[in-house]
MDAnalysis code that builds the backbone (N, CA, C; Angstrom):
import MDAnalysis as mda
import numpy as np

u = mda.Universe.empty(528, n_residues=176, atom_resindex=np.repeat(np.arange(176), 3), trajectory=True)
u.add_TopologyAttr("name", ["N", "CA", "C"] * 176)
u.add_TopologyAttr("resid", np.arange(1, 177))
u.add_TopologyAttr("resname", ["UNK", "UNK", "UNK", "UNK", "UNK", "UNK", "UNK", "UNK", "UNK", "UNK", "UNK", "UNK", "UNK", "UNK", "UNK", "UNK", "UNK", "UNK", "UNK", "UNK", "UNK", "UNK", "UNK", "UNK", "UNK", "UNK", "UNK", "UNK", "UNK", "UNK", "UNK", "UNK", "UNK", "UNK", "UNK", "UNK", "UNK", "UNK", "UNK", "UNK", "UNK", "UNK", "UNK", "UNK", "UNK", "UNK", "UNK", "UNK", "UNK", "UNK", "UNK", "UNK", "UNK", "UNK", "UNK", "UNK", "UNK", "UNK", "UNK", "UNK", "UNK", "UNK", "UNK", "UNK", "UNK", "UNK", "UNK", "UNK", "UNK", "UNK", "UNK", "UNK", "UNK", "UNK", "UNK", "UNK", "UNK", "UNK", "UNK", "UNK", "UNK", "UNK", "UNK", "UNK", "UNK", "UNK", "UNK", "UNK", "UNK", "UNK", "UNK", "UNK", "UNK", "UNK", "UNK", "UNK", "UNK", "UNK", "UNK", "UNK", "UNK", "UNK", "UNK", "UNK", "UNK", "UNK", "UNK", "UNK", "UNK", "UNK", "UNK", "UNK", "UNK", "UNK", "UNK", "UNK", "UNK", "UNK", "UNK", "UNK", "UNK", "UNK", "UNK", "UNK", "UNK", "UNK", "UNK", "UNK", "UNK", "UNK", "UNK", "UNK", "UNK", "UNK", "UNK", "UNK", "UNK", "UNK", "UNK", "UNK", "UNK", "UNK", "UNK", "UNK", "UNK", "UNK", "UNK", "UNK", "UNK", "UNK", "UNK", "UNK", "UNK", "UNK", "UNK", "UNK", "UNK", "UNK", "UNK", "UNK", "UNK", "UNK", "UNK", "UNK", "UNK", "UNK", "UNK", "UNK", "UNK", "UNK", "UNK", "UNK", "UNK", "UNK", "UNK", "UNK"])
u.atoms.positions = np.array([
    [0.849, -1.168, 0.000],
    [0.000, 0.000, 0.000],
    [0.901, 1.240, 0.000],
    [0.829, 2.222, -1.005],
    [0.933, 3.089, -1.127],
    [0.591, 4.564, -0.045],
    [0.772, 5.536, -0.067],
    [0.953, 6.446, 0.825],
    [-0.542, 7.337, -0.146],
    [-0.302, 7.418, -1.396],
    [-1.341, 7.809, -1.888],
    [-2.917, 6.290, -2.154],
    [-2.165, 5.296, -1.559],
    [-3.291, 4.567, -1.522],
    [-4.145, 4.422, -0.120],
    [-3.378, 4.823, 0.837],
    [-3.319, 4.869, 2.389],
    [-4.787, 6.284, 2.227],
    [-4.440, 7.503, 1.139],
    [-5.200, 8.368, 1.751],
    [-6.587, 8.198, 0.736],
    [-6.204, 7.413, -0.462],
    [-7.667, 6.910, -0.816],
    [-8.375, 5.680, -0.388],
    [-7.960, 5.413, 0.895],
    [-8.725, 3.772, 1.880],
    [-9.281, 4.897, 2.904],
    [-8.900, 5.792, 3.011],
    [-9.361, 7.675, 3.755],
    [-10.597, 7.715, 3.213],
    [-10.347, 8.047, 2.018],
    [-11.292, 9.164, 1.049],
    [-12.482, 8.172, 0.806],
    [-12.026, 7.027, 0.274],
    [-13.681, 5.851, -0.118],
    [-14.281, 5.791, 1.012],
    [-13.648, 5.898, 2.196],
    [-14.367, 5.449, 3.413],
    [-15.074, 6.674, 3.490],
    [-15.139, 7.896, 3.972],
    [-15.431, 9.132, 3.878],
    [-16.119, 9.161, 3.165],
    [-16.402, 9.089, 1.450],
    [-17.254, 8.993, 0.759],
    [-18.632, 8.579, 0.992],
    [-18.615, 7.219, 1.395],
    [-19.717, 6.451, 2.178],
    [-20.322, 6.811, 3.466],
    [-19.349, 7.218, 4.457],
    [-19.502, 7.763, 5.940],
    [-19.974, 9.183, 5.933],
    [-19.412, 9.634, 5.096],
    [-19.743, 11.135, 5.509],
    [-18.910, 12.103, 6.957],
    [-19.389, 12.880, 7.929],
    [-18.701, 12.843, 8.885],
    [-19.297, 12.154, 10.119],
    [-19.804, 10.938, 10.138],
    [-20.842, 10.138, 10.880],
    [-19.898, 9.080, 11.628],
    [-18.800, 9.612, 12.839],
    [-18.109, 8.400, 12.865],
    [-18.194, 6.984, 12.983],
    [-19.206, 6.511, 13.576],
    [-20.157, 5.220, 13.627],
    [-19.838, 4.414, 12.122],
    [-20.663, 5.386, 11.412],
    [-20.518, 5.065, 9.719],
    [-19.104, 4.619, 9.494],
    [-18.303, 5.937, 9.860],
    [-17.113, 5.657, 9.582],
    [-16.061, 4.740, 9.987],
    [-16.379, 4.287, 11.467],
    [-15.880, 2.971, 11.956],
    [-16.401, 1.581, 10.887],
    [-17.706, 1.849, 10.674],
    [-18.016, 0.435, 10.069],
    [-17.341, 0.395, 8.515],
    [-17.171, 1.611, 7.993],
    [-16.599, 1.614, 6.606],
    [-15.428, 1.164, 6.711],
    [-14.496, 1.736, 7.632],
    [-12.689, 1.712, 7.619],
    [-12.906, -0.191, 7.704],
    [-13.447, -0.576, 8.582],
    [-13.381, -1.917, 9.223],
    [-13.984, -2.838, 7.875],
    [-15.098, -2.511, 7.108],
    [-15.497, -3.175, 5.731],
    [-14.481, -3.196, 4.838],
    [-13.441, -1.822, 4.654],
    [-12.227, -1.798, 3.945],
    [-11.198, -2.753, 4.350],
    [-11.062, -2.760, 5.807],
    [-9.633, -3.395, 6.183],
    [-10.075, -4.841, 5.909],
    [-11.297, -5.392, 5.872],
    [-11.304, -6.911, 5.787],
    [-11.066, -7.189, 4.592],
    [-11.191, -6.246, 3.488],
    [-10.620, -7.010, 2.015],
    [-9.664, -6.834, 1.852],
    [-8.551, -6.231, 2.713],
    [-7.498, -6.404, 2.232],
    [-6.305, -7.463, 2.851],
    [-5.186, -8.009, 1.832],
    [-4.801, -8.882, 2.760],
    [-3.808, -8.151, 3.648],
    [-3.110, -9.856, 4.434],
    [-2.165, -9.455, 5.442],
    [-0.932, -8.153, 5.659],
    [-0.139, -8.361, 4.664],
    [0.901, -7.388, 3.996],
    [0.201, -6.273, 4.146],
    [-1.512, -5.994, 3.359],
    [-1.693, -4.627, 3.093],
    [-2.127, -3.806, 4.385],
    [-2.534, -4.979, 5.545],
    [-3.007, -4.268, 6.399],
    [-2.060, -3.713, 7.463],
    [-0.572, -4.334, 7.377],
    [0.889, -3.990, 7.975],
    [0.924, -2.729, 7.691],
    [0.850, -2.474, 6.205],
    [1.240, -1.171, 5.571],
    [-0.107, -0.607, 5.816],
    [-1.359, -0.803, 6.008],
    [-2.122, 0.559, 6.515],
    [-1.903, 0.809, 7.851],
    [-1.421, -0.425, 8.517],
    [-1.477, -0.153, 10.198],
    [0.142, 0.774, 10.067],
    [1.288, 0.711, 9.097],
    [2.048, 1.311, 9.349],
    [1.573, 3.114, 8.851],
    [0.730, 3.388, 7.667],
    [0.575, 4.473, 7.492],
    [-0.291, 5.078, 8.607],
    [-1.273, 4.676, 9.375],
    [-1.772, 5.423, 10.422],
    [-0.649, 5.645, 11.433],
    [-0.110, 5.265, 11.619],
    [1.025, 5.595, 12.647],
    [1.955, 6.197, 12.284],
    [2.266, 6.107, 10.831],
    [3.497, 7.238, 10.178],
    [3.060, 8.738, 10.433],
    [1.163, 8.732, 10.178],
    [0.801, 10.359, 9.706],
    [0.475, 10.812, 11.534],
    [0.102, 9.602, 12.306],
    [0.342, 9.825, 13.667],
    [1.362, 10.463, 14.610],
    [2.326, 9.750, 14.300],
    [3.910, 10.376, 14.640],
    [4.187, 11.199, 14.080],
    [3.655, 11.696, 13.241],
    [4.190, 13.527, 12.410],
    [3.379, 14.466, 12.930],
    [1.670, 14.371, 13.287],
    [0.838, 15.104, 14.121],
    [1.560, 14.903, 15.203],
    [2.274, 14.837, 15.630],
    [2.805, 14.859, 17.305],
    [3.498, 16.009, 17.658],
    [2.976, 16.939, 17.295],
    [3.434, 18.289, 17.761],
    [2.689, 19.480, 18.716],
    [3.790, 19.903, 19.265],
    [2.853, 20.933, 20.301],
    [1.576, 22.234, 20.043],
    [2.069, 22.802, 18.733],
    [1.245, 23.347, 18.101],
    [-0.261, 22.917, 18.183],
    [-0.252, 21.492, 16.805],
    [-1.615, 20.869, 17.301],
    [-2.162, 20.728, 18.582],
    [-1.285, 20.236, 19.394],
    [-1.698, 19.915, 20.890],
    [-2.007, 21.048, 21.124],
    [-1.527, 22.176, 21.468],
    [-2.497, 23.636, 21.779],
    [-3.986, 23.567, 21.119],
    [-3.917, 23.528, 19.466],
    [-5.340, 23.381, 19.339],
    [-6.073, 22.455, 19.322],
    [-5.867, 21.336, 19.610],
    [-6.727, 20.659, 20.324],
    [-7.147, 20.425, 21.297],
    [-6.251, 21.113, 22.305],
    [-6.789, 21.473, 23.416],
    [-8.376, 22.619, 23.589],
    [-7.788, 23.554, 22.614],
    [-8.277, 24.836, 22.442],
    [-10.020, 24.163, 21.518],
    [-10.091, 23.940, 21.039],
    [-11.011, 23.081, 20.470],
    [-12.020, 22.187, 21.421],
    [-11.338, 21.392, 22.068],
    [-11.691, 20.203, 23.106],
    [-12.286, 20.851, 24.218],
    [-11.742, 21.699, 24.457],
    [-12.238, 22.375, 25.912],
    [-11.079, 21.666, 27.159],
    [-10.158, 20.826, 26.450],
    [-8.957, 20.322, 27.144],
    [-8.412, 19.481, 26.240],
    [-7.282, 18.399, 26.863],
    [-6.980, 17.519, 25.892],
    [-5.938, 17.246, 26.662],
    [-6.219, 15.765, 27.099],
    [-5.191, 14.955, 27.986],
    [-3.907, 14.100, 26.581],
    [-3.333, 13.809, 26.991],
    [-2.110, 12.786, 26.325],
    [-3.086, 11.834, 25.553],
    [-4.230, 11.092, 26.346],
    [-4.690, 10.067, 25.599],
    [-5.784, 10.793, 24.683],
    [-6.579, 12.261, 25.061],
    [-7.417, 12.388, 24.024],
    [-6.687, 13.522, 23.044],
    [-5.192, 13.722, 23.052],
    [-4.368, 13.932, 22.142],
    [-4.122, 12.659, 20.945],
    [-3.969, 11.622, 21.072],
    [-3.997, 10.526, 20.094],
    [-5.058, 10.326, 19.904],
    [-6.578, 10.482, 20.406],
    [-7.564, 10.690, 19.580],
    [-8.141, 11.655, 18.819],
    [-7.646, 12.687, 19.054],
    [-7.613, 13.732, 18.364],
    [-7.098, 13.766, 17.349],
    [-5.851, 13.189, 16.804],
    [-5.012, 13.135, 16.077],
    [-5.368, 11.890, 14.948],
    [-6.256, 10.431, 15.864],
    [-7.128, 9.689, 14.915],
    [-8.178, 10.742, 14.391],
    [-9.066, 11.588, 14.733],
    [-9.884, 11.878, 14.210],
    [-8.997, 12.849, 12.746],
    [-8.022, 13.434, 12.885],
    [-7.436, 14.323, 12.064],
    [-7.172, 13.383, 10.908],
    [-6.269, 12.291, 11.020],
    [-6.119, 11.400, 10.196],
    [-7.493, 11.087, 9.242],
    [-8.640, 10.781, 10.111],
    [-10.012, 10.234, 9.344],
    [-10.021, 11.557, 8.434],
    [-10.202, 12.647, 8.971],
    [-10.529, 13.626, 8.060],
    [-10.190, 13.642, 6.545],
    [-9.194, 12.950, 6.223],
    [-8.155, 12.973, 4.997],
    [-6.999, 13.802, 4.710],
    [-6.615, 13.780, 3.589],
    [-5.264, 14.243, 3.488],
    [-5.004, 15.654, 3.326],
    [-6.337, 16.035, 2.655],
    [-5.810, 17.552, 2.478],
    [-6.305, 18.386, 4.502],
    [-7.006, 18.183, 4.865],
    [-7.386, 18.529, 6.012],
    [-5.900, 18.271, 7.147],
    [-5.519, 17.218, 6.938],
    [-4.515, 16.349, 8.190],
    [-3.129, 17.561, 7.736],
    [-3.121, 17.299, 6.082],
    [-1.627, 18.299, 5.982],
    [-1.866, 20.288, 6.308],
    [-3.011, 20.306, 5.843],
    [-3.540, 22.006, 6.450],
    [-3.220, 21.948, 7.773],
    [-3.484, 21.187, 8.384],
    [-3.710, 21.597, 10.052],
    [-2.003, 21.429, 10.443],
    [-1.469, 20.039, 9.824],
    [0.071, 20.335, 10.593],
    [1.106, 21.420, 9.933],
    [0.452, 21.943, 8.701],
    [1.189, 23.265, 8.688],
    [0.480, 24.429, 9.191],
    [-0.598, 24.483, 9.621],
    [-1.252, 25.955, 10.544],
    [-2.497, 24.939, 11.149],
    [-2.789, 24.637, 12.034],
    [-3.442, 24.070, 12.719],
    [-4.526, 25.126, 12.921],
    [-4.170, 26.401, 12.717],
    [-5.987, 27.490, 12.782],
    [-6.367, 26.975, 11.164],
    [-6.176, 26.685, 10.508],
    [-6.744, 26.184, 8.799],
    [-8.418, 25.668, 9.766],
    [-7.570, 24.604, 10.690],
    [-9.470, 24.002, 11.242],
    [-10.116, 24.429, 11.723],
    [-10.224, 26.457, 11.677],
    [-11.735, 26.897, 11.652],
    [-12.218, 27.108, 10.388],
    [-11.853, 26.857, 9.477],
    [-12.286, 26.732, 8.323],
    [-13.099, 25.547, 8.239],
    [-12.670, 24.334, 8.854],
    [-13.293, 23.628, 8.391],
    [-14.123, 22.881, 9.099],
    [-14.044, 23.090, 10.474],
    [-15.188, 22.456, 11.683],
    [-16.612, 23.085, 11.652],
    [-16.821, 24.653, 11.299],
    [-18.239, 25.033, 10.936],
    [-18.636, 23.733, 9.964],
    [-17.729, 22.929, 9.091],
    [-18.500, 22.417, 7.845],
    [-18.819, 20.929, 7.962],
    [-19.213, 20.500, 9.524],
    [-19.248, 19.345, 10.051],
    [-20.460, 19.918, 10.870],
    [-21.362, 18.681, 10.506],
    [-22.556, 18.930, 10.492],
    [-22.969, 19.062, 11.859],
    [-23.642, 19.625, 12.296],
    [-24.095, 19.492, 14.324],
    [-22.875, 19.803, 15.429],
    [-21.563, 20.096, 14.501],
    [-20.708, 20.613, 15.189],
    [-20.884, 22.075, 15.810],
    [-20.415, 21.789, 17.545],
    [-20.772, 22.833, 18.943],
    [-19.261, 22.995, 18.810],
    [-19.069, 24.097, 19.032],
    [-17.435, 24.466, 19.994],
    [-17.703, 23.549, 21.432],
    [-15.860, 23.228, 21.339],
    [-15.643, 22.679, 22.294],
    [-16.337, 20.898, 22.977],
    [-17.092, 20.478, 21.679],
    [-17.750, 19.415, 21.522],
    [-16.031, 18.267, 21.371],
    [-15.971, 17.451, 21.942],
    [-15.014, 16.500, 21.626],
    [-14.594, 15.922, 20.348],
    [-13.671, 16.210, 19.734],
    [-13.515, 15.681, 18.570],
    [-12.086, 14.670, 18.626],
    [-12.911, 13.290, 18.770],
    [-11.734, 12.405, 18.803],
    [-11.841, 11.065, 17.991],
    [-11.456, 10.216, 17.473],
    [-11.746, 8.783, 17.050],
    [-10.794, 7.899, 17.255],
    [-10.876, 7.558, 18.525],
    [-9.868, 6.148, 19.234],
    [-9.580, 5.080, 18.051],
    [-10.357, 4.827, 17.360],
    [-10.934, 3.368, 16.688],
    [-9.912, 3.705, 15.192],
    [-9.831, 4.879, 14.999],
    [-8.543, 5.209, 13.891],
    [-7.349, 4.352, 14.458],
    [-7.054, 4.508, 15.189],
    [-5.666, 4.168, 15.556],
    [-5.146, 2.564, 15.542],
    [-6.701, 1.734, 15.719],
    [-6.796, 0.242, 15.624],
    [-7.169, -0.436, 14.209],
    [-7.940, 0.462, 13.292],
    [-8.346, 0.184, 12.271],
    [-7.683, -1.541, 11.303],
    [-6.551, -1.179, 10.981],
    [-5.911, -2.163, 10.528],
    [-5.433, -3.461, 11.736],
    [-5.081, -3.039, 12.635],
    [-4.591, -4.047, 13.516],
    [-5.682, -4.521, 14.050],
    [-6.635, -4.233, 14.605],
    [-7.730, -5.283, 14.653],
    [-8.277, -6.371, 13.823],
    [-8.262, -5.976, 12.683],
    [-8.683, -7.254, 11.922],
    [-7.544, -8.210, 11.382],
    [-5.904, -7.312, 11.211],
    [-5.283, -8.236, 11.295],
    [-4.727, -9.111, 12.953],
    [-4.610, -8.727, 13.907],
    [-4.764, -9.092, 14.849],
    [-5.760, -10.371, 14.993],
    [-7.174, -10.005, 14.429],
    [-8.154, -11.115, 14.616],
    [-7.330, -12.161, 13.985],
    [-7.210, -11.796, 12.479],
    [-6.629, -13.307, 11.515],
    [-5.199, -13.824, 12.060],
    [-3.977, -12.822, 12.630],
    [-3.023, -13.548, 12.941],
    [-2.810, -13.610, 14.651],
    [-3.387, -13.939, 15.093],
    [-2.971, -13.423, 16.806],
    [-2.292, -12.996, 16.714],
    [-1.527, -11.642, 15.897],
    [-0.131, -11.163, 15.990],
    [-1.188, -9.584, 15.846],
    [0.161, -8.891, 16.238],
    [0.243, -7.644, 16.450],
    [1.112, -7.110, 15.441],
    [0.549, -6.242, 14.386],
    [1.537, -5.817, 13.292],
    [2.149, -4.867, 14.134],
    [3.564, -4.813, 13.292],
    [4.237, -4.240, 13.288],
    [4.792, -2.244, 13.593],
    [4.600, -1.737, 14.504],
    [4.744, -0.464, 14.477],
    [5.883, 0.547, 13.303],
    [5.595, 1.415, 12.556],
    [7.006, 1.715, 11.682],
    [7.936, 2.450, 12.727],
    [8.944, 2.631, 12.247],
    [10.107, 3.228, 13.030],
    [9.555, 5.104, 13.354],
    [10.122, 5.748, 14.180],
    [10.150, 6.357, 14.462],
    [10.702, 7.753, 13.717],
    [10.705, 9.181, 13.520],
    [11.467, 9.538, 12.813],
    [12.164, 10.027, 13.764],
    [13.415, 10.120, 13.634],
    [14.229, 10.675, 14.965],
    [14.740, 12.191, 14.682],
    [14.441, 12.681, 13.563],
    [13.982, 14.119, 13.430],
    [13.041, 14.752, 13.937],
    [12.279, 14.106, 13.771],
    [10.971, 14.605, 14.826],
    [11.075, 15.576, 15.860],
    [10.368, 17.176, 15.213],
    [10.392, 17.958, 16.579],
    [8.991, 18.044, 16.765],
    [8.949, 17.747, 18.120],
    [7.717, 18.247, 19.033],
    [7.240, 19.717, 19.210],
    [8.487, 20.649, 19.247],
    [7.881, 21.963, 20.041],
    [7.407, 21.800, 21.212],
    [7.726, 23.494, 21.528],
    [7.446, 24.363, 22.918],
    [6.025, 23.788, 23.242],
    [6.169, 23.448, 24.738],
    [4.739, 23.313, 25.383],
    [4.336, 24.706, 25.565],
    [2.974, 24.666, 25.498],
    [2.357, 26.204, 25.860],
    [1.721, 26.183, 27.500],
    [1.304, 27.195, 27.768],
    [0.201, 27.612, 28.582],
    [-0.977, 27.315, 28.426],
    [-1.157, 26.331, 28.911],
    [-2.860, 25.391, 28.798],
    [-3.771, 27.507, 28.866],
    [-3.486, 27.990, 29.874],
    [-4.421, 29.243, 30.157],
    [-3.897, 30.470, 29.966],
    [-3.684, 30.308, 28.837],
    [-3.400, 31.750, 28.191],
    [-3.640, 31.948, 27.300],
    [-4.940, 32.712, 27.147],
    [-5.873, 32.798, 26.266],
    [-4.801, 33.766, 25.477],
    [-4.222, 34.637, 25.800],
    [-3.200, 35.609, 24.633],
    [-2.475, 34.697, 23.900],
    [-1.791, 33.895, 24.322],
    [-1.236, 32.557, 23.500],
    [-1.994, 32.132, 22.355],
    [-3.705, 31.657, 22.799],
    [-4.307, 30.999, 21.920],
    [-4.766, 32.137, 20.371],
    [-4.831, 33.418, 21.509],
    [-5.321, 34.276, 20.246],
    [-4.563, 34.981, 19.314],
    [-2.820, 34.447, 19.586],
    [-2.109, 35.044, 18.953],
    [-2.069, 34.251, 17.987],
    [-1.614, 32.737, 18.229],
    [-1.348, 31.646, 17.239],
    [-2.569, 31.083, 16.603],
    [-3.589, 30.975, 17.560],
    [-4.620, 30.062, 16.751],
    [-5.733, 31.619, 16.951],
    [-5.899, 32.429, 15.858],
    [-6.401, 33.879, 15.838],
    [-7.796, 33.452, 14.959],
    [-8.154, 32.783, 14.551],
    [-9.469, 32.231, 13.617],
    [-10.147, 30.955, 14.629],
    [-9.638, 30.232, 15.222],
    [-9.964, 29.153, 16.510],
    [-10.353, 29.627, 16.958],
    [-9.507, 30.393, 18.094],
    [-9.932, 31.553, 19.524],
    [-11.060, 32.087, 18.949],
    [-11.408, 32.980, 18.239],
    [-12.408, 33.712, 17.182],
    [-13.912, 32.637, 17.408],
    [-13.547, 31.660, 16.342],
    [-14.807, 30.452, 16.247],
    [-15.223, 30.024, 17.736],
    [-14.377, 29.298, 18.711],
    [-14.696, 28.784, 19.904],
    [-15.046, 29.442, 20.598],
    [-14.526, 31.220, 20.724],
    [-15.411, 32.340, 21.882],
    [-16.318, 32.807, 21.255],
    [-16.930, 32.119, 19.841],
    [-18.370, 33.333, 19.839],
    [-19.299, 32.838, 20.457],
    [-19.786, 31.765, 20.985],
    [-20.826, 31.027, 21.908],
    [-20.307, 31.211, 23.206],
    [-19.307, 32.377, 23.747],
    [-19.219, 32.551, 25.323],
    [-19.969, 33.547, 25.322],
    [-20.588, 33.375, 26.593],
    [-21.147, 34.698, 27.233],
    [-20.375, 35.812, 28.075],
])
């Protein structure tokens, strides 16, 4: 599997799902069963490649900022849900992570500060290969370039409104 095939097993699923994650659990999981063993290594390795590159502090600010918090673990769901979104959405946000007030008005019944996470991204492929091999695929390597960035100030709203200036904007117009 390809990297551009990784983000159209994204996009067909999405197609069908819509932004309905339910839907979208049962689609990813209808996809991963036709494919074989090998392919599901390489999707379980591409969710974790585009995983380990969202691992930055930036995002983590706005998903915090978004979430109304955002612990370590609903940081990796956050980061599944980014992944589901697809490719052009996942690469907008890790180069300006405010791009996603553009695009959360356009999700249907979406509230500020409503949780936006999808645990079940992160298992997609390894569950069903897991089912067929009692094995646990394979994790890919790490990039050891990888920068994280500066932690911020969970409460400093000047922080949020400097960097994330269209977020801050979207998430405080429903304060009183």
């Amino acid at each position: 599997m390809t990297e551009d095939q990784f983000w159209d097993f994204i996009a067909n699923a999405r197609a069908v799902a819509g932004h309905d994650l339910e839907a979208l659990r049962e689609q990813f999981s209808v996809q991963a069963e036709t494919l074989s063993n090998d392919e599901l290594v390489a999707l379980h390795g591409w969710i974790w490649t585009f995983l380990n590159r969202s691992y930055l502090s930036k995002l983590w600010a706005a998903a915090y900022l978004i979430n109304g918090g955002c612990s370590d673990d609903g940081f990796d769901y956050f980061r599944g849900w980014l992944v589901a979104q697809g490719k052009t959405v996942f690469f907008a946000a890790l180069e300006n992570p405010d791009s996603l007030a553009d695009y959360l008005p356009q999700i249907p019944d979406w509230e500020p500060y409503e949780e936006l996470e999808f645990e079940d991204m992160l298992s997609v492929a390894s569950d069903v290969y897991q089912a067929r091999t009692d094995q646990y695929p394979p994790f890919p390597p790490r990039d050891a370039n990888h920068q994280f960035g500066e932690m911020w100030n969970e409460d400093d709203d000047d922080f949020y409104q400097e960097h994330f200036p269209n977020l801050f904007a979207l998430m405080s117009q429903n304060e009183d």
